[in-house]
C-alpha positions, 0 to 999 in steps of 0.5 A: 561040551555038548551042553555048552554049545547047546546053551550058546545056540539057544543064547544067540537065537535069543540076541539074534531075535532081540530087538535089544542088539548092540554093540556088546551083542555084536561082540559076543557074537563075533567071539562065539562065532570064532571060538566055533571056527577054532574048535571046527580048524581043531577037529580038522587038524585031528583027522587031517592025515594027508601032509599037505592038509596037516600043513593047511589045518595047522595054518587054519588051526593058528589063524582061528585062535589067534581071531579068537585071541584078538576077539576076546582081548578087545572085548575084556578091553571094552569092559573095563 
């Protein structure tokens, strides 16, 4: 897992430093950045133990995949 993320780290700082950014760069950042929120809404929702932050990490945890959901189906849209 570490190595994954290490690779989209050096990926983006590559794009970020570009001067080659469009709209497909944009995208995947947008998609990175929101696959990153829904493994941090899910590491949440494992260490939540009080009710009412198990209650806001499920909320978090189901508004960050469906992002990523949304994200990933526009891109595979523009593609084709």
């Amino acid at each position: 897992m570490t190595d994954w993320l290490t690779n989209q780290t050096r990926s983006l700082t590559q794009v970020f430093r570009s001067k080659d950014r469009n709209e497909f760069n944009d995208d995947y950042l947008a998609l990175t950045e929101a696959h990153r929120e829904w493994l941090a809404a899910r590491d949440f929702f494992e260490q939540a133990t009080d009710p009412d932050l198990v209650d806001y990490a499920i909320l978090s945890l189901k508004a960050a995949e469906r992002r990523y959901v949304y994200l990933w189906k526009r891109m595979k849209e523009k593609e084709v």
